[in-house]
N, C-alpha and C positions, 0 to 999 in steps of 0.2 A: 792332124793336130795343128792349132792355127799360130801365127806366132803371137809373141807379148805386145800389150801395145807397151810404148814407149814411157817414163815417169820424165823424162826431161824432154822439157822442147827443143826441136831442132835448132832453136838459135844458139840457145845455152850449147849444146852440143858442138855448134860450129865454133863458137867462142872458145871453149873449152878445147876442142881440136886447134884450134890456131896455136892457143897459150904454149899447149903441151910441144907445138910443130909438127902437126904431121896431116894436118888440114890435105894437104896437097893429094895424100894418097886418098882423100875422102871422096874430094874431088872428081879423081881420076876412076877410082873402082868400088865408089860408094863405100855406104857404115860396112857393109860386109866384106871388105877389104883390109879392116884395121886387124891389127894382130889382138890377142888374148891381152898382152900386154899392155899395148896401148887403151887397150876399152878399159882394164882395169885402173891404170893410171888415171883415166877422162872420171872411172866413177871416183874414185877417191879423193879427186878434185872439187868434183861437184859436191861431196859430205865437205870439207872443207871450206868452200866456199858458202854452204847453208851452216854451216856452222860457226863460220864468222858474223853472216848474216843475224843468228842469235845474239850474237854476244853482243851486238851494236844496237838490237831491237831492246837489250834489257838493260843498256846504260840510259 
């Protein structure tokens, strides 16, 4: 079974790993290093962030 591709580009990803802090360990042992935690914190960032993105495309 093959893996997902990805919905966010790495850069978003890396930006998003800076914000949250923890870039460092991405760095060092790659996306498959981050804890469960952390990935879900980077997604709920990223709705967040498309979601302010709305709200400023509809003003």
């Amino acid at each position: 079974m093959g893996r997902k591709r990805s919905m966010m580009s790495n850069s978003l990803k890396e930006e998003i790993a800076k914000e949250l802090g923890f870039y460092d360990k991405v760095e060092k042992d790659g996306w498959g290093g981050i804890s469960g935690r952390d990935a879900g914190n980077m997604v709920k960032r990223a709705i967040q962030m498309a979601e302010e993105q709305m709200v400023k495309n509809q003003q």
